[in-house]
Structures are given as structure tokens and as C-alpha cells.
Kinemage of the C-alpha trace (Angstrom):
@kinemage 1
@onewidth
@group {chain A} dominant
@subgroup {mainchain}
@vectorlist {calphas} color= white
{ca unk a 1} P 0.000 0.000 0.000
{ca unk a 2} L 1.600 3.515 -1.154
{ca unk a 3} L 0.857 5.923 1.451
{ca unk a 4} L 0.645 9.780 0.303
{ca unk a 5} L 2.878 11.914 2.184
{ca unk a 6} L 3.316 14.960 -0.144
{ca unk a 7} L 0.274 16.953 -0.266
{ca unk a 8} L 2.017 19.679 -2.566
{ca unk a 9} L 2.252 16.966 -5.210
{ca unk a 10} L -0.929 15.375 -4.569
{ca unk a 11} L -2.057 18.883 -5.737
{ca unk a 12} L -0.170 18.773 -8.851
{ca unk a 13} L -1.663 16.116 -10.231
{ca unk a 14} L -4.973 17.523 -9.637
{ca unk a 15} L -3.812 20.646 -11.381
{ca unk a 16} L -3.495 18.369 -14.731
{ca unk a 17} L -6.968 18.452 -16.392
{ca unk a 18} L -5.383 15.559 -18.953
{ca unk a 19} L -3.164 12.674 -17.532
{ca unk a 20} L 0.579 12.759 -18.829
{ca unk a 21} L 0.579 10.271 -21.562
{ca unk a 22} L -1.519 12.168 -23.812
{ca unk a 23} L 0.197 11.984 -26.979
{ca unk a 24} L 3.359 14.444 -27.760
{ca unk a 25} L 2.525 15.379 -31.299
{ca unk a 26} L -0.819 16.521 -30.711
{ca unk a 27} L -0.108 18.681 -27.418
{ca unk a 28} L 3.045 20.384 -29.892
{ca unk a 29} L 0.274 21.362 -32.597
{ca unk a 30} L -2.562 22.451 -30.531
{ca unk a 31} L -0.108 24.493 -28.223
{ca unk a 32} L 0.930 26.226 -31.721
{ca unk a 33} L -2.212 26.533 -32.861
{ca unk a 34} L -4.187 27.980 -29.742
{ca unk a 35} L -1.056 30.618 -29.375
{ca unk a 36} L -0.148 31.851 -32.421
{ca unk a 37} L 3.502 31.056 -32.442
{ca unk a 38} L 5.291 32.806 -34.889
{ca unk a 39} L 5.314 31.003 -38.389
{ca unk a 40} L 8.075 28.174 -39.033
{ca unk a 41} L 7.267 27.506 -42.213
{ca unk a 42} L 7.122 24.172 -44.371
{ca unk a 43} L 10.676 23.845 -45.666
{ca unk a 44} L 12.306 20.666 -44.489
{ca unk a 45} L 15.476 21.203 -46.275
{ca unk a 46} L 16.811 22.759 -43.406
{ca unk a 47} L 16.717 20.619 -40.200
{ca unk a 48} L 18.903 21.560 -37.549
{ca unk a 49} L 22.617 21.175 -37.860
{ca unk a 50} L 22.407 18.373 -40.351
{ca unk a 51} L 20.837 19.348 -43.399
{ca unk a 52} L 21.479 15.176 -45.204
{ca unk a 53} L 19.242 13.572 -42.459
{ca unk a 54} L 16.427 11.389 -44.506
{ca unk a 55} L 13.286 12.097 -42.739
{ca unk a 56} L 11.512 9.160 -44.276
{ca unk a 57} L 13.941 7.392 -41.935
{ca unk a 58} L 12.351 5.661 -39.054
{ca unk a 59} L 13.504 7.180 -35.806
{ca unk a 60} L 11.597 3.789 -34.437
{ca unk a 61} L 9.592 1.236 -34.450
{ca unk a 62} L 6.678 0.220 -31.731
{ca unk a 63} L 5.738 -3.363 -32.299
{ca unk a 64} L 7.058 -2.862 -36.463
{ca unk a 65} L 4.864 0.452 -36.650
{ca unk a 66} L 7.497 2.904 -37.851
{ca unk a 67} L 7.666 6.466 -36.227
{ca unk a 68} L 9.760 8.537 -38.806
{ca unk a 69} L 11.930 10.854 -38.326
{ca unk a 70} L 10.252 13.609 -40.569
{ca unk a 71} L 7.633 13.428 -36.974
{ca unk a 72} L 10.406 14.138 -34.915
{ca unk a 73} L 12.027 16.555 -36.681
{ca unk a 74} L 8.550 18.389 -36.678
{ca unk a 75} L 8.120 18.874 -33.368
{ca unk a 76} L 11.540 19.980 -32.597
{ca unk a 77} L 11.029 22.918 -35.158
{ca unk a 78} L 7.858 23.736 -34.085
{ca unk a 79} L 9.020 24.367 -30.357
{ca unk a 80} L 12.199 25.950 -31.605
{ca unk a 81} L 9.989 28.151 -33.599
{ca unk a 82} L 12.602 27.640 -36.283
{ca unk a 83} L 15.619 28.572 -34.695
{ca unk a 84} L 16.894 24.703 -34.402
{ca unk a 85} L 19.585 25.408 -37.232
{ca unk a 86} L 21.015 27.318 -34.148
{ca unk a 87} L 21.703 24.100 -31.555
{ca unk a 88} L 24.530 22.551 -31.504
{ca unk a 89} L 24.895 18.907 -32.687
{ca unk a 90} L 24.748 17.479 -29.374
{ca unk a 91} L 21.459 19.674 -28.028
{ca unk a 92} L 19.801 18.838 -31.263
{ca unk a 93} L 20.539 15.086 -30.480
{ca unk a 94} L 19.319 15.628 -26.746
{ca unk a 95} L 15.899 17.066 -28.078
{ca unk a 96} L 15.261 14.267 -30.666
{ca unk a 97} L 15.956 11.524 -28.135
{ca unk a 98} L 13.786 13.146 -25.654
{ca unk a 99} L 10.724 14.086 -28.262
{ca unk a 100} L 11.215 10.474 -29.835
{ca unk a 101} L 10.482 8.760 -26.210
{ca unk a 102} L 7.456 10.796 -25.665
{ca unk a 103} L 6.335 9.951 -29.702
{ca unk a 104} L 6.846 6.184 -28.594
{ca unk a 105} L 5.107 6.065 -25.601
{ca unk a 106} L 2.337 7.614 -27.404
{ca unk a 107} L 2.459 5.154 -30.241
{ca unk a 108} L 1.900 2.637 -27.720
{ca unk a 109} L -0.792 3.940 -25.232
{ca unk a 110} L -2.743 4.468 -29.165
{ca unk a 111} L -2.012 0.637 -29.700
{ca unk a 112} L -3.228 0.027 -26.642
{ca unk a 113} L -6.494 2.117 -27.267
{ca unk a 114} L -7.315 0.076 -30.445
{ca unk a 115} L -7.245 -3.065 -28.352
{ca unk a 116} L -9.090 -1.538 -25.781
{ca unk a 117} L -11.849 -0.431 -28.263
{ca unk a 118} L -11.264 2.961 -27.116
{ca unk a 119} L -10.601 4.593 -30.486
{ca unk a 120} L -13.196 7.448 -31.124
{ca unk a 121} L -15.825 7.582 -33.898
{ca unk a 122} L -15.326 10.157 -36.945
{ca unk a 123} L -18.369 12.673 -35.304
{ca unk a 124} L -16.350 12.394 -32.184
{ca unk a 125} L -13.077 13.426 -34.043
{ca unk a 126} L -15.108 16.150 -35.877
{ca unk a 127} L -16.562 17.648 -32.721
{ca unk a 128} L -13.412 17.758 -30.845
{ca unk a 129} L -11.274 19.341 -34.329
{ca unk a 130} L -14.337 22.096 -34.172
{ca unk a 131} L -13.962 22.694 -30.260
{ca unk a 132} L -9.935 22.870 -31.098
{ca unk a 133} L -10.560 25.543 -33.923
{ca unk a 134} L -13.258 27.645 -31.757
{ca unk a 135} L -10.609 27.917 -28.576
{ca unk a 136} L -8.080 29.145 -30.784
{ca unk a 137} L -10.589 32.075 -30.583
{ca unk a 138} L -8.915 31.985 -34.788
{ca unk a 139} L -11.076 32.178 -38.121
{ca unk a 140} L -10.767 29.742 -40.496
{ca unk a 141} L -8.274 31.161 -42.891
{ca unk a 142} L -5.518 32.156 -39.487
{ca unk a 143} L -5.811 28.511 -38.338
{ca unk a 144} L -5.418 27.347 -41.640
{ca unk a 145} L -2.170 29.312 -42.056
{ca unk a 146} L -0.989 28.329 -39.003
{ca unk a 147} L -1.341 24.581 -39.743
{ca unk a 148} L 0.339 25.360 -42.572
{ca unk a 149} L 3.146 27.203 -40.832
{ca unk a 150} L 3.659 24.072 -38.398
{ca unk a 151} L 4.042 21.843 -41.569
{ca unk a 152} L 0.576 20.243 -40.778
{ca unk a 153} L -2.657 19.737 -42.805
{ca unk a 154} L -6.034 19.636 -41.370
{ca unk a 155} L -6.051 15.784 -42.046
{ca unk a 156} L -2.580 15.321 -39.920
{ca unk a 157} L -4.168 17.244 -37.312
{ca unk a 158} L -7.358 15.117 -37.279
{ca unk a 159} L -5.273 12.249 -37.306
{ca unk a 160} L -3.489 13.957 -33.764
{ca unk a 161} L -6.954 14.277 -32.339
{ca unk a 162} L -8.177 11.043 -32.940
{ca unk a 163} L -5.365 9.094 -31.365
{ca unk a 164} L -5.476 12.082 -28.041
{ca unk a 165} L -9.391 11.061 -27.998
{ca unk a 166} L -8.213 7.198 -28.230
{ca unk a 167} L -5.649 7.688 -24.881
{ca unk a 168} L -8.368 9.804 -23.341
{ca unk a 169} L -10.937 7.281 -23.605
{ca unk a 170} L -8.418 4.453 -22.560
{ca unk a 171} L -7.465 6.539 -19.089
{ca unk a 172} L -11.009 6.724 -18.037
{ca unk a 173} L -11.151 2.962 -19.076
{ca unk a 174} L -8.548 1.858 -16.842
{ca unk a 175} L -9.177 4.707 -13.887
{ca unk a 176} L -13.102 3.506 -14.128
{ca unk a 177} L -11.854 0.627 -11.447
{ca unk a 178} L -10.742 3.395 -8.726
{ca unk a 179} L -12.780 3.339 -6.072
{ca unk a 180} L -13.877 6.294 -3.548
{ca unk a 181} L -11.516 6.719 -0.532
{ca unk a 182} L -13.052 5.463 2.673
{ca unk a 183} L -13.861 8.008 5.736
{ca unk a 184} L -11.098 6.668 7.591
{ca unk a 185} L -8.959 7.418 5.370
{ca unk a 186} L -9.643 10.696 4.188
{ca unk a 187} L -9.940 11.354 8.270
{ca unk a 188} L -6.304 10.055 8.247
{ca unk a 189} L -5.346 12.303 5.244
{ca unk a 190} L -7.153 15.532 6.371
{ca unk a 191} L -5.661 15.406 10.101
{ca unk a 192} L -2.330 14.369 8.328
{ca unk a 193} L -2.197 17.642 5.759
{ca unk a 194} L -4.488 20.353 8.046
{ca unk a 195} L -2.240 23.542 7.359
{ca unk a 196} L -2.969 22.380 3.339
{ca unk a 197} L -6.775 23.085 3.885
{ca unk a 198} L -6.259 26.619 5.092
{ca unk a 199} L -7.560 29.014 2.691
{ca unk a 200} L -4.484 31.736 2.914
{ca unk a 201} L -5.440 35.096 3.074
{ca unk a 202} L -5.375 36.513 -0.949
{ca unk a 203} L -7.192 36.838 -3.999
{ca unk a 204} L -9.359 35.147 -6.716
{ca unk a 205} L -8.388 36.910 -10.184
{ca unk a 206} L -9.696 36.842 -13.618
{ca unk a 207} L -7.574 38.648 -16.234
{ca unk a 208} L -7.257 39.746 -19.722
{ca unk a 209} L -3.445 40.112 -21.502
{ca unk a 210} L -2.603 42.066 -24.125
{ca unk a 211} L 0.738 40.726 -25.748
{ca unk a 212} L 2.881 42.990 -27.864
{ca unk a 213} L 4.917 40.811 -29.224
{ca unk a 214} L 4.212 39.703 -33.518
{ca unk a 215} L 3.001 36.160 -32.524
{ca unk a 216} L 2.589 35.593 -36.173
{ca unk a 217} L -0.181 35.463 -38.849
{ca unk a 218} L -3.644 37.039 -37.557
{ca unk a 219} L -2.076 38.792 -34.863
{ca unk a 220} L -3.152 42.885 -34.644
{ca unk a 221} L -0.489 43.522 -31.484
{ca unk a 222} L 2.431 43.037 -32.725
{ca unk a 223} L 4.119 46.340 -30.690
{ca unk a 224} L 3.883 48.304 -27.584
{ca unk a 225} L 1.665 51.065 -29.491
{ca unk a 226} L -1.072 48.487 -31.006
{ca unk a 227} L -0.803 46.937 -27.404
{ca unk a 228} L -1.620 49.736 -25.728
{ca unk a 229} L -4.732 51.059 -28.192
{ca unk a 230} L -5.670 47.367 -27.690
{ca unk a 231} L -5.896 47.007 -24.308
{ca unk a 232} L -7.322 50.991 -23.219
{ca unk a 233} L -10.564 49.553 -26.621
{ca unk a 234} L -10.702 46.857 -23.968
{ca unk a 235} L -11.035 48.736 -21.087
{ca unk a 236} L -13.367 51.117 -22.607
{ca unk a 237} L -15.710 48.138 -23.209
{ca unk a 238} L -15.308 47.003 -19.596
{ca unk a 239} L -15.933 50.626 -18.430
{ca unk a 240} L -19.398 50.551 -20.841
{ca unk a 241} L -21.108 47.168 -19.005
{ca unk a 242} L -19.263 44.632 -21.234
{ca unk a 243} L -18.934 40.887 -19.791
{ca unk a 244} L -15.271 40.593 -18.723
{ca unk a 245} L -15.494 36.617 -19.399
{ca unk a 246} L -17.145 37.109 -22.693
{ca unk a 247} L -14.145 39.993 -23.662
{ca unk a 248} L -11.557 37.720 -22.132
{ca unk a 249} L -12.746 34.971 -24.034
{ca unk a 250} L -12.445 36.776 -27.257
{ca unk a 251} L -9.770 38.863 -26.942
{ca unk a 252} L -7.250 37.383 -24.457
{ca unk a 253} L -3.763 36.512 -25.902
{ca unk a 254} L -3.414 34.171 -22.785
{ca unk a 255} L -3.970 30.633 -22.517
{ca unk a 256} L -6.624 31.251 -19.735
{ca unk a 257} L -8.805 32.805 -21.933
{ca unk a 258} L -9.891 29.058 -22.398
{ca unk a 259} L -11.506 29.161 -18.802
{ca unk a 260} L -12.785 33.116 -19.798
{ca unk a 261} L -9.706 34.744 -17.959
{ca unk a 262} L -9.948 32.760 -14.512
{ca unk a 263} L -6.661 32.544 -13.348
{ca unk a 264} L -8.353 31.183 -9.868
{ca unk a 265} L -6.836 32.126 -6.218
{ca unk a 266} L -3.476 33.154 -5.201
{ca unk a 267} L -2.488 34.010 -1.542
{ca unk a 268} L -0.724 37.101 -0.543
{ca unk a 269} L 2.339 35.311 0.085
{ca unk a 270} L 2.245 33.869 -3.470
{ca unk a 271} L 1.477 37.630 -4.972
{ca unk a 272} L 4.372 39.033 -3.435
{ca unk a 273} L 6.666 36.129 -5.128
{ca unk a 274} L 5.222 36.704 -8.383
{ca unk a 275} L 3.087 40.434 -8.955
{ca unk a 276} L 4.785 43.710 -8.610
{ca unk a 277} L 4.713 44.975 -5.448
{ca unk a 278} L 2.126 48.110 -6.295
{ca unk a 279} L -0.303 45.673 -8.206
{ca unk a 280} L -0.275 43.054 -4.699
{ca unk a 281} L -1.120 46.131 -2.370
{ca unk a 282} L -3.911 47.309 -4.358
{ca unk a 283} L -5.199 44.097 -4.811
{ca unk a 284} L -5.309 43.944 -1.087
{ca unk a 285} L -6.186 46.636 -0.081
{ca unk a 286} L -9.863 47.020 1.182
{ca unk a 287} L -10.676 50.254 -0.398
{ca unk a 288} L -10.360 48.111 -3.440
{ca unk a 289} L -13.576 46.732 -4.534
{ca unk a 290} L -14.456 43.055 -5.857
{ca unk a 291} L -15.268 43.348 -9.335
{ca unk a 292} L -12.903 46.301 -9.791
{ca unk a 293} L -10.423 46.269 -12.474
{ca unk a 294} L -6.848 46.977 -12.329
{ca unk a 295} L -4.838 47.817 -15.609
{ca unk a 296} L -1.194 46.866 -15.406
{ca unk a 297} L 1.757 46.365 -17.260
{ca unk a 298} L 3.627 42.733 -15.904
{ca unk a 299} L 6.709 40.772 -17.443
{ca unk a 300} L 6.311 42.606 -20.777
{ca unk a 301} L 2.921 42.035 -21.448
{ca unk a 302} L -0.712 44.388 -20.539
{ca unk a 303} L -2.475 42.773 -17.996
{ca unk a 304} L -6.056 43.594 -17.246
{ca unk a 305} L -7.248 42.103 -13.700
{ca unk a 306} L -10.846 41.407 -11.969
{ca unk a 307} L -10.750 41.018 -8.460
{ca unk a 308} L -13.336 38.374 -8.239
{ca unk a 309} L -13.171 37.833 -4.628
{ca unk a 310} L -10.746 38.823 -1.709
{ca unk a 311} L -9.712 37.159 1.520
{ca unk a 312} L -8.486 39.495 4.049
{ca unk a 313} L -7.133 36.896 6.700
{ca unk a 314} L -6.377 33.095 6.600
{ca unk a 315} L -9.538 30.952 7.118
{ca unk a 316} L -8.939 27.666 8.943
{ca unk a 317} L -11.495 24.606 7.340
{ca unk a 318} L -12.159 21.697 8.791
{ca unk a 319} L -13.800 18.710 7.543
{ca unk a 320} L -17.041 19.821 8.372
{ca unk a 321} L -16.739 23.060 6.373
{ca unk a 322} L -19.096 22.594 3.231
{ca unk a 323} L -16.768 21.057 -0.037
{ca unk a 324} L -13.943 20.337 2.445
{ca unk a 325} L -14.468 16.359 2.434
{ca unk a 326} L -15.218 16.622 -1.118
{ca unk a 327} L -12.019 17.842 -2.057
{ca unk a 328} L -9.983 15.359 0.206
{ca unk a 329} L -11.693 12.732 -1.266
{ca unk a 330} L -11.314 14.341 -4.795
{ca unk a 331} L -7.441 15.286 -4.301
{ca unk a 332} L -7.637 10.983 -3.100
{ca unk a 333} L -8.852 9.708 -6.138
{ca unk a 334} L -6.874 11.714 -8.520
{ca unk a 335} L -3.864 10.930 -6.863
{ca unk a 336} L -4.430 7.305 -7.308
{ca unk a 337} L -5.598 7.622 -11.008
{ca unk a 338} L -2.448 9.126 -11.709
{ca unk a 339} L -1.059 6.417 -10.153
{ca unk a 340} L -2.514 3.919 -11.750
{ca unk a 341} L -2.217 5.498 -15.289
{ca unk a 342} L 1.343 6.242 -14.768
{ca unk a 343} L 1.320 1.801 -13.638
{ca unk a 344} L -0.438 1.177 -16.865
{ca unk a 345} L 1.636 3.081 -19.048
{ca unk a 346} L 5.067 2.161 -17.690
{ca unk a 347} L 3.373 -1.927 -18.322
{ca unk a 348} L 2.875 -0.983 -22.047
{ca unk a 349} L 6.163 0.213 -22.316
{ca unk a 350} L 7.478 -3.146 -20.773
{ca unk a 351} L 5.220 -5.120 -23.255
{ca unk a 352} L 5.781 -3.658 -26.263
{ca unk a 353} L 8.686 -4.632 -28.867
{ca unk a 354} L 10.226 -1.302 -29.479
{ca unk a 355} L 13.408 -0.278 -31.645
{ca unk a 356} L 14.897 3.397 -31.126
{ca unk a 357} L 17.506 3.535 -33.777
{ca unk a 358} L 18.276 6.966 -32.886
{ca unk a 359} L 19.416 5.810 -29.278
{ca unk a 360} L 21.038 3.023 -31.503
{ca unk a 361} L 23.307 5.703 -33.229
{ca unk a 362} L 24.373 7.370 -30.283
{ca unk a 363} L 25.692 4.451 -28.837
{ca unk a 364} L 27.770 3.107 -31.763
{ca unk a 365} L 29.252 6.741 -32.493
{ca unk a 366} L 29.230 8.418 -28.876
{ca unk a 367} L 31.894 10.786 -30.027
{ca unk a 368} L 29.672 12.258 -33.329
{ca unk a 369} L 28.413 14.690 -31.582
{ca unk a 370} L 29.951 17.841 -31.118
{ca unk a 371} L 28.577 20.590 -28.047
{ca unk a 372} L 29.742 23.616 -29.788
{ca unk a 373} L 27.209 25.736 -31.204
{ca unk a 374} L 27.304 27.535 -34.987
{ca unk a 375} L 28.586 30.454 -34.659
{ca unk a 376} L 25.965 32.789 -34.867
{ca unk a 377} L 24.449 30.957 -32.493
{ca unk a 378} L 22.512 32.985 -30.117
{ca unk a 379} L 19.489 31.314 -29.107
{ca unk a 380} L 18.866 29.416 -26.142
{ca unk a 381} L 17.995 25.207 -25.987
{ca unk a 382} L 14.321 24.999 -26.886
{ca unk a 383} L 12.576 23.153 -23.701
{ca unk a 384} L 12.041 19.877 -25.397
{ca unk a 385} L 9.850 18.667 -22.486
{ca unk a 386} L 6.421 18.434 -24.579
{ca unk a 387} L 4.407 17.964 -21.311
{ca unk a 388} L 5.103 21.598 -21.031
{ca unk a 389} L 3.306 22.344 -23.712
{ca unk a 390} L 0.195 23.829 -23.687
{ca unk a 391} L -2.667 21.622 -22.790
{ca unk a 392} L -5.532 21.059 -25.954
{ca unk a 393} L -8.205 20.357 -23.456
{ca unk a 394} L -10.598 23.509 -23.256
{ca unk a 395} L -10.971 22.605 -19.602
{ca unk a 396} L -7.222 22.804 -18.423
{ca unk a 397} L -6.507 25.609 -15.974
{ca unk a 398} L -3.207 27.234 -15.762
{ca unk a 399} L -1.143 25.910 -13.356
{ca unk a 400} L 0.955 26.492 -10.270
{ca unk a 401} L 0.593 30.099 -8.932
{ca unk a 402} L 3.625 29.119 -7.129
{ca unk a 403} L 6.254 29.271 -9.582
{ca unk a 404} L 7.342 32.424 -10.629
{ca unk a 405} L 5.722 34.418 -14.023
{ca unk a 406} L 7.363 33.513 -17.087
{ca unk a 407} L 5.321 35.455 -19.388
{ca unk a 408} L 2.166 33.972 -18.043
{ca unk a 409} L 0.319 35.524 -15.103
{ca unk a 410} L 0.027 33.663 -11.668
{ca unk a 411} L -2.485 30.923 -12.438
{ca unk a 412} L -4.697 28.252 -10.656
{ca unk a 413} L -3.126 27.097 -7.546
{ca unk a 414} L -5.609 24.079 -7.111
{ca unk a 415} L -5.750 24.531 -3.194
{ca unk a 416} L -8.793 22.695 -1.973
{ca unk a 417} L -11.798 25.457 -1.866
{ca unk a 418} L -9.082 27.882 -2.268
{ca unk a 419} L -10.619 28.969 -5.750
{ca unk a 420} L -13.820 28.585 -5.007
């Protein structure tokens, strides 16, 4: 029997609207797709710092199903928004190894879905491409573009969606046989984690952003000027009765405009870490109103912020506070679904006959690969970790409020109640 003694992760997990073996190529296309990245372009002539390499070439093979290298080589442009030429031999090596393991463990979660009979029907394909095309909040002609500009076609992107659906459909399979905790022991893991139940003393937010940066085709703030004009039309509307969900669902160049500009509750102590100082003491301060706005400029970017609710102290919750059990047994039953999916997957991985000739070639020429970069190299390592990515599903909140901004305002921290 595992017993849970880290709360803060049993959070995380419950901060992940999708489990982590959703497949790799799919997240890499819908995260370019929902935000504009800039345009890579279709050319494969070009791929990193080995222009010869035969992308018909298969990187792998999962049970003698060939992943090629062309759908490695894909994804690694796409996150290095083109500048891949730009790695050195040995980083570009690092990034294909690491994308290639995610693209196999994806080819064989799908297998494992068409065994399973989990593979969606064509309507269910075509309802989820449409949801995909109306949160890119994109007409048809700008997502079409952008497809393009990834090296995709509609039908390659279908294809993505299908086999996400397939892995979706198999994770509630196999999570169907979790069972409720029982009161004992969400008793045990309440009086075991009490200080995590506190609702800290802080905010609820909601926010619109206004990016200047040229994030590609479609994209009408593409400098500080248009940003500005932008974001004061915005506030205008807001000013005139407007619905700040409906605007930030629109007009958002954030990722939480997916969940109409929630970015759900952050503490004081977490505002501090991560807001300019002036923005956290007028979000605190009393004479401040819920449902005031507060215009701001934050890590580069125009931020617009609803105070949706306010906290002015730290609220102690026992079990018998109403939702308080709930979310025990909730933050329970997540944590052992993501347990047991994680199980599964690392199974399938044992089971499955796979081949990674790229791993292959490093380990019959381990001294190939050079670390020095071209020299007009001056772009960092692309962050080849495609669970980073951003998230397809409509429903997935930003995450940790924690971690510092990186361009992103201070998101959902996924304390129980603590959003609520």
C-alpha cells in the first residue's frame, strides 16, 4: 500500500486536467495553434545542424509500426519556432531523443487504445477538431495558415486528435476501477495535511493580456503602441457594461482565456513572489472593490485584472466546512488515477517490442556529436519537455501560482476550496 505523504504533489496532479501520456505530437500542434507562435514555415530542407538527415527514416519502431523521423524533426522545429539550425549537434541530439520517447510512448498507449476499443468515432473526431478551432478564438483562414506554418494539414491534425481522444478514452477505461476513498482514510489524510486546507489570506483573479509581441499570422499587437490602443478599446468596453469573461474569451492573448480569464486564487504570500509589489497592495487593499479592475503592465505584457473575490485573513477549514471532504476525497482519487495510469503506461512500455535507432546511433558513435554551437548561435535550448506544452483540453486551468511568471500571469493554484 503507497501511502501519500506529499500533499504539494498530490495537488499537482490535480492541477493536470489531462493525464501525462496524452500523446506528444498533438499537445506540440494544438499548443501552436491555440497561441499563435510565430510562423516556421514548411521547408524541411533545413533541419537543424544536419541538413542530409532522410526524414523518411524511421527514428523507431513500436511493435514494427514505424515512427519517422520527418515526426520528430517536426516537433523539434515547431518548439524551436525555427531557430533549431542554431543548436549545436549534441542539443539537437538531446531534443530528438527526448521528443522520440514521448512519440513512442504515445504510439503505444494508441495501440493500446485500439485493443481496448477505445478509439473514437469520426463525429467524435469532428466535434473535438471544431472545439480545437473555436478555442483558438482563430477564423478559419488564421488557423489554416498556421497549420500550414507548423508543416501540418487539417487531415494530420485530425489524425493527432483522434489518437489524443483514443488515450483519453483508454485513461477513463482503466481509472473507471478506482474506487472512492473510505472516511477513515480521508480522516487520516485531512488530520495528516491540516495547514494544506487553510484558505491563505489573498485573492481570486480573472484577467485579460494584451501581448505585444508579432506572434505571427492574424495577430493585430504586434508592438507596444497596437498593445496599448488594444488594451485601453478593452477597457473602454469594460468601463461601458461589457462581460469581462465574454471579452476575455475573445480577446485574451493568454492561454486562460480558455476558462474566460480565470486565473483562480493566489495568496498574498504567493502575490508578493510573483506580482509587482504596487499591483499586490492594491489588490489587497480594502478600499479596493471586488469586481474592480486593475490595468497593469507585468513581465512585458498588458495585464487587465478582476478582483473576483478577496480574503483578508487566513480561514482555517475543517472537515465539516461545506466542499472540504469533497475535495480530500477528490485530491484521493486523482492521486491514485495518476497512479494507476502512470502503472499502466510504464506496463505498455514493458510489453511492447520497441526499436529506437536513434538511441542506436548514439551508442555506436558516442563521439559524433559535437557541443559547440554555430557560430551565430545565439538562441537558447528549446525546452524539449512536450508535457510543457500547452494543454488542448478547453478545460485545463493554468497551473501552479507558485512558480514564478514567465510570461504567463500567476495561475490556478488548485488549493482545496481555495478557488472557489
Amino acid at each position: 500500500m503507497i501511502k501519500i505523504v506529499n500533499f504539494e504533489g498530490v495537488k499537482a496532479i490535480v492541477r493536470k486536467a489531462n493525464f501525462t501520456i496524452i500523446g506528444t505530437a498533438f499537445l506540440a500542434v494544438a499548443a501552436f495553434i491555440l497561441s499563435g507562435c510565430p510562423g516556421t514555415g514548411g521547408d524541411n530542407s533545413n533541419r537543424g545542424s544536419n541538413p542530409t538527415i532522410d526524414l523518411n527514416e524511421a527514428a523507431a519502431t513500436v511493435n514494427g509500426k514505424p515512427i519517422k523521423l520527418e515526426e520528430v524533426e517536426r516537433i523539434i522545429k515547431q518548439q524551436a519556432q525555427g531557430q533549431e539550425s542554431k543548436l549545436s549537434p549534441l542539443e539537437l541530439a538531446q531534443a530528438r531523443l527526448q521528443v522520440l520517447q514521448e512519440l513512442i510512448q504515445s504510439e503505444v498507449l494508441y495501440q493500446k487504445a485500439e485493443a481496448e476499443a477505445t478509439v473514437p468515432t469520426e463525429e467524435e473526431v469532428t466535434n473535438e477538431l471544431n472545439r480545437l478551432k473555436t478555442s483558438s478564438g482563430k477564423s478559419q483562414e488564421e488557423f489554416e495558415k498556421d497549420l500550414k506554418a507548423a508543416n501540418e494539414t487539417e487531415a494530420s491534425l485530425r489524425d493527432k486528435v483522434k489518437k489524443q481522444l483514443a488515450v483519453k478514452k483508454l485513461e477513463e477505461k482503466i481509472t473507471g476501477k478506482v474506487e472512492p476513498p473510505k472516511d477513515s482514510e480521508i480522516d487520516a489524510f485531512y488530520n495528516g495535511n491540516k495547514q494544506a486546507f487553510v484558505k491563505k489570506k489573498g485573492v481570486k483573479l480573472a484577467a485579460i493580456v494584451v501581448d505585444p509581441a508579432n506572434n505571427g499570422e492574424g495577430d493585430t499587437t504586434i508592438d507596444e503602441q497596437s498593445a496599448v490602443l488594444r488594451g485601453n478599446e478593452i477597457i473602454k468596453q469594460l468601463q461601458a457594461g461589457e462581460d469581462f469573461a465574454k471579452i476575455a474569451r475573445e480577446k485574451s492573448e493568454d492561454q486562460s482565456r480558455l476558462q474566460s480569464g480565470d486565473l483562480g486564487y493566489v495568496s498574498e504570500e504567493e502575490m508578493k513572489q510573483t506580482f509587482p509589489q504596487q499591483v499586490t497592495a492594491t489588490l489587497m487593499n480594502p478600499q479596493f472593490k471586488v469586481g474592480q479592475i486593475l490595468p497593469t503592465p507585468m513581465q512585458g505584457k498588458f495585464y487587465i485584472f478582476k478582483l473576483q473575490e478577496r480574503s483578508d485573513k487566513d480561514e482555517e477549514r475543517t472537515l465539516e466546512t461545506p466542499g472540504v471532504r469533497q475535495e480530500a476525497t477528490n485530491l484521493l482519487i486523482n492521486a491514485r488515477k495518476q497512479l494507476l495510469v502512470q502503472s499502466y503506461a510504464a506496463v505498455a512500455m514493458n510489453e511492447a517490442k520497441i526499436v529506437n535507432n536513434l538511441a542506436q546511433k548514439v551508442v555506436a558513435n558516442p563521439n559524433d556529436l559535437s557541443g559547440a554551437r554555430p557560430a551565430s548561435a545565439d538562441t537558447p535550448k528549446p525546452e524539449t519537455n512536450t508535457n510543457a506544452a500547452t494543454p488542448a483540453n478547453a478545460n485545463t486551468k493554468p497551473a501552479n501560482a507558485n512558480a514564478k511568471v514567465d510570461n504567463k500571469p500567476p495561475a490556478n493554484t488548485a488549493k482545496p476550496n481555495a478557488n472557489k
